[in-house]
C-alpha positions in Angstrom: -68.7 67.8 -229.4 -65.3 69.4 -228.2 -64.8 66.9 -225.4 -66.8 65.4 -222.2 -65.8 64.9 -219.1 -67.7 62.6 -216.5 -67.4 62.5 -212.9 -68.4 65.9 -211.7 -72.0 67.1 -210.6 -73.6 70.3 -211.6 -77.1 69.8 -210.6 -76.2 73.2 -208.5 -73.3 74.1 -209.3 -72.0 76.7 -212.2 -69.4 76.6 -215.2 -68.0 80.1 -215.6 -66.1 80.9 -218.9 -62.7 82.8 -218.8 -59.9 83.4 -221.0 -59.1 79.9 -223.3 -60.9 78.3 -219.7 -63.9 76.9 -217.5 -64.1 77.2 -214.0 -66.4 75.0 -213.1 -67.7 74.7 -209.5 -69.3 71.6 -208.5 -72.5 70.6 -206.2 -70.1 70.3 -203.4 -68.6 74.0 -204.2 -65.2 72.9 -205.3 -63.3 74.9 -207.9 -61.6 73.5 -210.8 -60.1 74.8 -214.0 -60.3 72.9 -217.2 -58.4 74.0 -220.4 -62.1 75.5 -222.9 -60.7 73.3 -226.3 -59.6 70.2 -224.2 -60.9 69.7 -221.1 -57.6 68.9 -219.8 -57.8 70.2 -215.4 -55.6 72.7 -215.8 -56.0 73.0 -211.5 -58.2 73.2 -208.4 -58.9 75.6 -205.5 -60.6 75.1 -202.2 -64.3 74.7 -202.1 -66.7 77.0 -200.9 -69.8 75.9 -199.1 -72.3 78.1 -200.2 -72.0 81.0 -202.8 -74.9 82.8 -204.1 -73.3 84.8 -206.4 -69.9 83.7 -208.7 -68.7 86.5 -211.4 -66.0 86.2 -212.8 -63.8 89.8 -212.5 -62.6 90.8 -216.1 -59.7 93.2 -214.6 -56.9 90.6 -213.6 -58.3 87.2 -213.3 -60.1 87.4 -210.2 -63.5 85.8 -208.7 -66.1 87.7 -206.8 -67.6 85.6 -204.2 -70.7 86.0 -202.2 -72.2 84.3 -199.6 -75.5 85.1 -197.7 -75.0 82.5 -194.8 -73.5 85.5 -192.2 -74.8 87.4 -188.9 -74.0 90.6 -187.5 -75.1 91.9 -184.3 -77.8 93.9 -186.7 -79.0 90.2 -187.7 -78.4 88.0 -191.1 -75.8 89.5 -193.4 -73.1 88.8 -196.2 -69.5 87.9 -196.6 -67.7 88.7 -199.7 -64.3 88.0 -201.4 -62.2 88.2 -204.2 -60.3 85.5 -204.9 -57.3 85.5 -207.2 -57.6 82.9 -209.8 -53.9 82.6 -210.4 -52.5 82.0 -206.7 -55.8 80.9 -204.8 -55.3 83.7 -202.4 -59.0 85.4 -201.1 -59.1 89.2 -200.2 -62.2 90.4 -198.3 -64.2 93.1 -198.9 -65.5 94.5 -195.7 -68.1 97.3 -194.8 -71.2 95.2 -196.6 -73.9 95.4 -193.9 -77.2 92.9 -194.8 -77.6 90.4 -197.1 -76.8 90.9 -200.6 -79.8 91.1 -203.1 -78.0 91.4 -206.3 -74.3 91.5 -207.1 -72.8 93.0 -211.1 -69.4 93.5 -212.1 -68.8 96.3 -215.0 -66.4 95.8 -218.0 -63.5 97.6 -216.4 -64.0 95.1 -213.1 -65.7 97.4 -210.6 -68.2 95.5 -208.6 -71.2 96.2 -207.2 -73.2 95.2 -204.8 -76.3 95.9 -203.3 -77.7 94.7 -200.0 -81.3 94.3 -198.5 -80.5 97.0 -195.4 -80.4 99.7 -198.4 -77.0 99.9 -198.9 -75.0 100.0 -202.5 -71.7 99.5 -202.4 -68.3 100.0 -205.3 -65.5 97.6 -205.0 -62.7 98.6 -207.2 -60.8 95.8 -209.2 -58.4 95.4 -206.2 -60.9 94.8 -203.9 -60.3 98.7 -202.4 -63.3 100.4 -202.3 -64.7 103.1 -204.1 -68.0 104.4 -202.3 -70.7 103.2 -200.7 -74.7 104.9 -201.0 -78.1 104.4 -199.7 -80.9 103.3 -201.8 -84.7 102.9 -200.3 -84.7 98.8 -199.7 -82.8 95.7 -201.8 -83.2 94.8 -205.4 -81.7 94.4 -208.4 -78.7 96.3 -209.9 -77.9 96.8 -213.6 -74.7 98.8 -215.2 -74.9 100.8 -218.4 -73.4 99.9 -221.4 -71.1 102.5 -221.3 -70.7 102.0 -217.5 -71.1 105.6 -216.3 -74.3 105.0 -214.6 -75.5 102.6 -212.3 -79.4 101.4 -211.5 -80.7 100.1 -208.8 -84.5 98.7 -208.5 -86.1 98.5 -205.2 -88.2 96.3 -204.0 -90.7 99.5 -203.0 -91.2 100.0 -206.8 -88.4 102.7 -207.9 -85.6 103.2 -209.6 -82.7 105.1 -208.5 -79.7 105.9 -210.7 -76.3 107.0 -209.7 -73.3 108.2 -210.9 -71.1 104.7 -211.5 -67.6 107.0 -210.3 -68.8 108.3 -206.8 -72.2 107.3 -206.3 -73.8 110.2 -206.4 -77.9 110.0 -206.7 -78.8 111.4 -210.3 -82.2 111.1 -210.2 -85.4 108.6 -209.4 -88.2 107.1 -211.1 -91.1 106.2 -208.6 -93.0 103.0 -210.8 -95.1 103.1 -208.1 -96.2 106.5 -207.4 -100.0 105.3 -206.8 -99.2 102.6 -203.6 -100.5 104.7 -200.7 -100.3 101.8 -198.3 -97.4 103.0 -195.3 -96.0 100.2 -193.1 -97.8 101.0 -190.8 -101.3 101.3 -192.7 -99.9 97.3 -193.8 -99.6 96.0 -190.8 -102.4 97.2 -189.3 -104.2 95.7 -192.5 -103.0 92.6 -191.3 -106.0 92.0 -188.8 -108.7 92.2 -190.6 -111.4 90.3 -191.2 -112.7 91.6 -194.6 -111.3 93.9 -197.7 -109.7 96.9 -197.0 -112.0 99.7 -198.2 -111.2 101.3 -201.3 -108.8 105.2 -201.1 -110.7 107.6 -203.2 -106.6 109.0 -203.0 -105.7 105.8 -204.8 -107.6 106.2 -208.2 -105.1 106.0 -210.8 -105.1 109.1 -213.6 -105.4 107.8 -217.1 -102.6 107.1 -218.9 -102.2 109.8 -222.0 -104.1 109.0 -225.1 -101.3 107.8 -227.7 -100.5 110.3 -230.5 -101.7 110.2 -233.8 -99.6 108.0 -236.3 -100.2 111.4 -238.7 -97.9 113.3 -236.0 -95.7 110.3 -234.4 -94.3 108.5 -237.7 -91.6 109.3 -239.6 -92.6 111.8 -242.3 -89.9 110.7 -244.3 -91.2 107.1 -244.2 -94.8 107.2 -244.3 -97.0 110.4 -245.2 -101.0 110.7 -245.3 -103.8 112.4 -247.1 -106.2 114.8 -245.5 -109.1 113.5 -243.5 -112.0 112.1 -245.5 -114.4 112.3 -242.8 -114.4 115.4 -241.7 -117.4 116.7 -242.4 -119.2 114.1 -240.6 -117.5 113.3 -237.7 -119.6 114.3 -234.8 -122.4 116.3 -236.7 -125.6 115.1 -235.3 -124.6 113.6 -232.2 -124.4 115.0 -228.1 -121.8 116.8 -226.9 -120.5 115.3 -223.8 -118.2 117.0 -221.4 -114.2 115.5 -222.0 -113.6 113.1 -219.2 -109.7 113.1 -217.4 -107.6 111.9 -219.8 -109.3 113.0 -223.0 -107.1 115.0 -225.3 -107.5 118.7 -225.7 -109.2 120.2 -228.1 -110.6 117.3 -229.2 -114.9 117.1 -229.0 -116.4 114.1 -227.3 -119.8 113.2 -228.1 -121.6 110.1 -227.7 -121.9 107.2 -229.8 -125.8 106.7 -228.9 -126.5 105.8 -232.6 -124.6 105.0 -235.9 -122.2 107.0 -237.2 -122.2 107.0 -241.3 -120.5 108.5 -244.3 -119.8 108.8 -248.1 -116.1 109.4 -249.3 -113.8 109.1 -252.2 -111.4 106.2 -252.6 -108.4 106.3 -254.8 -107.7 102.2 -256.5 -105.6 100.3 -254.7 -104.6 102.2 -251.7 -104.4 102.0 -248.0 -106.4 104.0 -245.3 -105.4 104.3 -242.2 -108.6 104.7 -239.5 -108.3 106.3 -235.8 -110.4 107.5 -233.3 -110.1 108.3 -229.4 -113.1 106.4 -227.7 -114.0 105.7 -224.0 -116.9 104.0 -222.1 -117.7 106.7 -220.3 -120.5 106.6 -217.6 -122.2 103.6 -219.8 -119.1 101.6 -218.4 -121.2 100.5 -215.3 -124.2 98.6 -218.0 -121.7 97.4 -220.0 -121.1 93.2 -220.2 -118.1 93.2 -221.6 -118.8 91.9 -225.1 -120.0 95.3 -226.8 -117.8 96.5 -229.5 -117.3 99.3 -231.7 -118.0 98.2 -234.8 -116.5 99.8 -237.9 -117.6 98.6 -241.8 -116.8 100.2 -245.2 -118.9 99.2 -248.2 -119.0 100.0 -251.6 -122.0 97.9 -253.2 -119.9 95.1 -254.3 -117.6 92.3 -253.1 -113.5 92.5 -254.3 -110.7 91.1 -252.4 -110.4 93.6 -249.7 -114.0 94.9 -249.0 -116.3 95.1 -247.8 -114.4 95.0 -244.5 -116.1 95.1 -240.6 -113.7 95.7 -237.7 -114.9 95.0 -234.0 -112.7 96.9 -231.4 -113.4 97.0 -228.0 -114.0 99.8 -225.7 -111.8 101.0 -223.4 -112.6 101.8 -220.0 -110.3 105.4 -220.3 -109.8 107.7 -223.4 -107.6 105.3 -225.6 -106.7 106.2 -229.6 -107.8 103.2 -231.4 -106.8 102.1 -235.1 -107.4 100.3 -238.1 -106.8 100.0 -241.8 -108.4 98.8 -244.9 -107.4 98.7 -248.5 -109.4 99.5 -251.6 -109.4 97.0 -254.8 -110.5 99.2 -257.8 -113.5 100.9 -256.4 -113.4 105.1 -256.5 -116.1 105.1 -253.8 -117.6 103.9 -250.2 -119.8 104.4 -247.6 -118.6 103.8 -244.0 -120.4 103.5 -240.9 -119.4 103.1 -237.1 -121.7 101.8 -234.2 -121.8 100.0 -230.7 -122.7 96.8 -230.9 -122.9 93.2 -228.7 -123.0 90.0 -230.6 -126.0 88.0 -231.8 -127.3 84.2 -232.1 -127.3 81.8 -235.0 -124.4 82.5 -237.2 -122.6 79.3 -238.2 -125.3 77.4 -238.8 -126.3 77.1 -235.3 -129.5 78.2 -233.6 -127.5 79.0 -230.5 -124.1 80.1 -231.6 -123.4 83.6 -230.5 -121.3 85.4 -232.7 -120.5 89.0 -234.5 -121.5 87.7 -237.7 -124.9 88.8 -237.1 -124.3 91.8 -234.3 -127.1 93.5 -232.5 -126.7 97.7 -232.5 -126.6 99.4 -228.8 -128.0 102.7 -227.8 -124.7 103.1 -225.4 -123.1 106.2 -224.0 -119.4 105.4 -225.5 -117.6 108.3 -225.9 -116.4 108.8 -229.4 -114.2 111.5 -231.4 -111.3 112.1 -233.6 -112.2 110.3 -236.2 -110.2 110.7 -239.2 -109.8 108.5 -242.4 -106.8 109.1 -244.2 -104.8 107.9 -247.2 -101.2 106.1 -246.2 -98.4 106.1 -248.3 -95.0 104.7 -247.9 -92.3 106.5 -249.6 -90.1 103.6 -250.4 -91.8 100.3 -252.2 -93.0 96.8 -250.0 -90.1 94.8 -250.9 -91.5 91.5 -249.5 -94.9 91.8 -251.8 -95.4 88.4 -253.3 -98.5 88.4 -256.4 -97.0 85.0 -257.3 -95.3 83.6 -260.2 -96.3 85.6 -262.8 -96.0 88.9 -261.2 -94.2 91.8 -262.8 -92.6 92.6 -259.5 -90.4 90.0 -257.7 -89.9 90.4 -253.6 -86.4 90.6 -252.7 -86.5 87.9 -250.1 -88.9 85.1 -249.0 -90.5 84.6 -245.4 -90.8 81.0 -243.3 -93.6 81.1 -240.5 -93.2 78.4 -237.6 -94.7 77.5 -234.9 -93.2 76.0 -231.5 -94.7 73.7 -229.4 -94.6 74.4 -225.6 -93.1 71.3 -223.9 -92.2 72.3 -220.3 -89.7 70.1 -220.0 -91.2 67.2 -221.3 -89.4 64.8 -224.1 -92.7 62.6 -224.8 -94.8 65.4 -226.5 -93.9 67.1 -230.0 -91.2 69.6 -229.3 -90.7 70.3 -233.1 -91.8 73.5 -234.5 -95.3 73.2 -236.9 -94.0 74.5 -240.1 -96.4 76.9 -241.4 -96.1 77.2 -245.3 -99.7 78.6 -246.1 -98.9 81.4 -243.6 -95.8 82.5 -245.2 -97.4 82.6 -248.1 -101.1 84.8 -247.0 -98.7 87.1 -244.7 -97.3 88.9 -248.0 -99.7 88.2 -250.7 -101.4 92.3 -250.2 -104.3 91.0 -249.0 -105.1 92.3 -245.7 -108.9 91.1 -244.7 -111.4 88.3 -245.8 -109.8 85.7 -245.6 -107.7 83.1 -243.4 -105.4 84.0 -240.9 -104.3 81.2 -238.7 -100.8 80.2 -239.0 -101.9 76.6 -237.5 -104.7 74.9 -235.6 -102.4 72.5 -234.5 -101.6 74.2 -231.3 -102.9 76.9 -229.6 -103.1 79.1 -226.1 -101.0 77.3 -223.9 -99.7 74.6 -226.4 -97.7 77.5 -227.8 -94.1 78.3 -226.2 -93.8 81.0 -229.5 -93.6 81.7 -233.0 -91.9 83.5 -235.7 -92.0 84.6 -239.2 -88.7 85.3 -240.7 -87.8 87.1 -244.0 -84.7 86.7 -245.5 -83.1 88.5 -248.0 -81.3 87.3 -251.5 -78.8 90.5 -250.3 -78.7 93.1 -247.4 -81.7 95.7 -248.2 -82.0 99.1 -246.5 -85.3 99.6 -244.8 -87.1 102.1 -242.9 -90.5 100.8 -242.1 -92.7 97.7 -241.2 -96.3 97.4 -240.9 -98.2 94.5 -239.6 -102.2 94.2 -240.2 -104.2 92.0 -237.7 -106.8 89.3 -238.7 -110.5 91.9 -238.4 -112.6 89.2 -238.2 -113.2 88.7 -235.0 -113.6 88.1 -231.9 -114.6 85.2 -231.0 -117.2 84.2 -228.0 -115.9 81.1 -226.4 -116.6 79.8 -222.8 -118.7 82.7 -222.3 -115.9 85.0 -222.9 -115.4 87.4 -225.5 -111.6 87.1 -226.9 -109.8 89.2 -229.9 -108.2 87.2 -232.7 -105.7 89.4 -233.0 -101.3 89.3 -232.0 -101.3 90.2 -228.4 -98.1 90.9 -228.0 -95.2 90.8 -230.6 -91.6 92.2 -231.6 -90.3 92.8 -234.6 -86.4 92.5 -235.2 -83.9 93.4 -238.0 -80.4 91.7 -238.4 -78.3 95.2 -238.7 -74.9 94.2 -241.0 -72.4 94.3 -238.6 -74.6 94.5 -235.0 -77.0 91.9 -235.3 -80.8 91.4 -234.0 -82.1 94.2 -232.9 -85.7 95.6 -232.0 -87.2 98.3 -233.8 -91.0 97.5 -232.6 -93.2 95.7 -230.5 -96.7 96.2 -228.9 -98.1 94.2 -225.9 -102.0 94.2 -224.8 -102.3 94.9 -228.5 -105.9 95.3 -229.3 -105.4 97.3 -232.7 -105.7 96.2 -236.2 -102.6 97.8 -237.7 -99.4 98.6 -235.9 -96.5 100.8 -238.5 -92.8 101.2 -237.2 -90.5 103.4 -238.5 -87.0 103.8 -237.5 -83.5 105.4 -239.2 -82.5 103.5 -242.3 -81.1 100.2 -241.5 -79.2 97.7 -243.6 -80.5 94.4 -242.8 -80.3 91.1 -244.6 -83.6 89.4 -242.2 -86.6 90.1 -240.8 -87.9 88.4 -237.9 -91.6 89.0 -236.4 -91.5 87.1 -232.9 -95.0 86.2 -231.7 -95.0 85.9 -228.0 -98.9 85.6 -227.1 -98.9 82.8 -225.0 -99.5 84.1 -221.7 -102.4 86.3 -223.0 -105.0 84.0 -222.7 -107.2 86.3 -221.4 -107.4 89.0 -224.2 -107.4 86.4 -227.2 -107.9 83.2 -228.4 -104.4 81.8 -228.1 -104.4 81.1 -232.2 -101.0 82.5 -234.1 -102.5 84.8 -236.4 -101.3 87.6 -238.5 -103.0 88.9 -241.8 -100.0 90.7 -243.5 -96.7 92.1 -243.1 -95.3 94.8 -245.2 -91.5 95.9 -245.2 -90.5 99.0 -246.7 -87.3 100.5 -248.4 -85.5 103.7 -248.3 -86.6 105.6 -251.2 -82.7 105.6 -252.1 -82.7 101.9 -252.3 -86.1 101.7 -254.8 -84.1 104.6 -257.1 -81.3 102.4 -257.3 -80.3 100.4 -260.3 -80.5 97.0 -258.8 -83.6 97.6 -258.0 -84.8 98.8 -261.6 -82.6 95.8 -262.7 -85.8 93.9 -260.4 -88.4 95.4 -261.3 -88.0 94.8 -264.9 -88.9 98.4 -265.9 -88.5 101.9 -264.6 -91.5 103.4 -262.7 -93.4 100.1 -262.2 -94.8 99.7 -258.7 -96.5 96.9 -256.7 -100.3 98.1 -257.4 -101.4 98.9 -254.4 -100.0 102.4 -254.0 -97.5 101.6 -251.9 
């Protein structure tokens, strides 16, 4: 601790940092600067009553001040002001008509300000101003990094950006393109006595199906083998006409009975699995727990198989995906189906679970399904086969979990550490067997968690995948929920920038998720899981099955790497 200083509330008030200073401003709205390192009052100002918005101005140590306690003859509205922080003195800045929703200040001190009578306004850093534009209602501002352009969200659901010089409109995103409801059609709305009947105007077009991982990933990171299914997919089954949404070209038939194949597998590789699926006009008899089931076999168990993935269907055309990984086998059988779950797995006459599924004749829509080969170019540099491995990772991960506490000091507020986690999430293994990071806490217990890889020296990196625990779901409370990450970001430290994002997915409901991104030079890893308010799609249990980071195929040439590895030309044994 620097220094404390008693004696002054800030229950509501604010401590604003400047230049070797604090201005703090106290419950009662008074202003006084203390010296940052000391504490020492370096002076005071008068108070102000009520502000509801304090930045500081970086141009010439100035304050902008607004308050929202105001009328015009047009009804409540806002007064603002600049004060100078040096002499004390207050300039107003006039022509602001309305309350002000949301107040920024760029990094060359131009303020803006934005008012709930549609009005955005440009201050310069003298308080002279600039220009002054009409946006559809009040809402929230936010300036670019490089400050050219400004952006303004409405409260009627768009955005509107303009040019940050003159405030000239540059264009406008409607996020709301599909809310027919007028003001007038509202109010009137207001009346009744029962729900409003439903627009056949307001049905919402499917969003586009997502692209293949063969045609959106980086070819230079990741490249896959032709389509082992080919043959198969589709033969046998009716046609069905493409419902809106579904992509072109592509065939839809339906999924009225299993769906099974022979292929070739090459030891120790990694398959990626897709398909575009959709309930179709079965949507209406459907309960909610059906699943479309997807198992490869070979005759024999080994680590990775056999392995059964559940997915659910999707009420529009939506591209769907998996992976599985071979051991040493050169051959297996697959086969895909509807199904629902079934009683008495678990040792329980009653227990219904998708241990023992029942198939369904249903009309899913099915197509596109391809099985192909994945390869990385560069080598999974976080791969851990254990002490006596050949092949050493170049950096070790810690998993934690941490409690939610909502503010109160008597429950556990340290993290679970999670060492078992750490250790399954990179061991190659990516189905049959445990998953859970902890049991300790779950759903709403859970404020977040995290996995973090660090590095014995900065690595440059191009890829990540993350592979979801397959064995569910789960049927709890008479709900069916996934035991898979809904929603989750992963982050790189970038020498010299810091964290930043290079991929995420929210309402996840796949079993594999790959990222790649432009070489970056990182010296950590962070996977951030932030699932807790997605009770409703999964279980609430931190889980994860593995996580793979790749390098550049540079960095696995180079001769620190070789130095690694022990030998030239060994690899880590799965192909990758």
């Amino acid at each position: 601790m620097l220094w404390n200083q008693e004696g002054t509330l800030l229950n509501e008030g604010k401590a604003l940092a400047l230049d070797g200073s604090f201005l703090i401003v106290d419950d009662r709205g008074g202003f006084r600067f203390v010296d940052a390192a000391t504490g020492r009052e370096l002076g005071s100002f008068r108070p102000v009553e009520r502000a509801d918005f304090l930045i500081p101005v970086p141009a010439g140590r100035r304050l902008l001040i607004v308050e929202n306690n105001c009328f015009d003859s047009r009804g409540p509205t806002a007064c603002a002001r600049l004060r100078n922080l040096d002499s004390g003195q207050d300039m107003s800045l006039d022509g602001i008509a309305g309350r002000v929703t949301d107040a920024t200040v760029s990094a060359d001190g131009t303020m803006f300000i934005l008012t709930e009578r549609g009005e955005a306004s440009a201050f310069a850093p003298d308080g002279r101003k600039k220009w002054r534009a009409a946006v559809p209602t009040g809402g929230v501002l936010a300036v670019a990094p490089d400050g050219a352009t400004v952006v303004g969200g409405s409260r009627e659901g768009s955005l509107l950006f303009l040019d940050a010089k003159d405030g000239h409109p540059l264009r406008k995103l409607d996020l709301n393109c599909y809310n027919l409801t007028t003001g007038e059609r509202f109010v009137s709305q207001m009346n009744m006595l029962k729900d409003v009947p439903e627009d056949a105007r307001a049905k919402i077009r499917p969003e586009p199906v997502e692209p293949s991982y063969v045609d959106s990933l980086a070819r230079e990171a990741v490249h896959f083998g032709s389509n082992l299914v080919a043959s198969a997919a589709g033969s046998g089954y009716r046609t069905a006409s493409a419902p809106e949404g579904w992509p072109a070209g592509m065939d839809a038939f339906v999924l009225d009975h299993p769906l099974e194949a022979s292929m070739a597998l090459a030891p120790g590789r990694t398959y990626l699995v897709e398909w575009v699926a959709c309930a179709g006009e079965s949507a209406a008899g459907m309960s909610g727990a059906e699943r479309i089931e997807f198992v490869v076999e070979t005759g024999r168990k080994s680590t990775n198989l056999p392995f059964a993935a559940r997915l659910f269907v999707p009420s529009s055309p939506t591209r769907q995906r998996l992976a599985f990984r071979s051991d040493d086998q050169t051959s297996a059988s697959i086969r895909v189906r509807v199904i629902r779950p079934g009683t008495g797995g678990e040792g329980k006459k009653d227990a219904v679970d998708y241990s023992r599924p029942h198939a369904v004749e249903s009309g899913v829509l099915f197509g596109g399904l391809h099985v192909r080969e994945m390869t990385f170019s560069g080598r999974n540099i976080v791969l851990d086969r254990g002490p006596g491995a050949k092949v050493a990772p170049r950096g070790s991960l810690e998993c934690q979990v941490k409690p939610w506490t909502g503010g109160n000091s008597t429950i556990r507020w340290m993290p679970y550490p999670c060492p078992d986690a750490a250790l399954r999430m990179v061991d190659g293994v990516i189905a049959n067997q445990q998953c859970a990071w902890t049991t300790a806490a779950k759903g709403p217990e859970v404020e977040y968690a995290e996995g973090v890889i660090r590095f014995r020296k900065p690595q440059r990196i191009c890829a990540v995948a993350v592979y979801e625990d397959c064995s569910g779901p789960v049927v709890s409370g008479g709900r069916t929920l996934e035991t898979i990450a809904p929603h989750f970001g992963i982050y790189v430290n970038e020498k010299g920038k810091g964290w930043r994002r290079v991929g995420y997915a929210v309402e996840n409901r796949n079993m594999v998720n790959v990222f790649t991104f432009p070489p970056v030079e990182t010296d950590a890893v962070r996977y951030f899981w932030a699932g807790r308010d997605f009770g409703w799609l999964c279980d609430g249990i931190v889980r994860s099955a593995e996580i793979e980071v790749y390098s550049t195929e540079d960095d696995v040439l180079s001769l620190d790497s070789l130095d690694e590895q022990g030998a030239a030309g060994e690899n880590d044994g799965l192909g990758l």
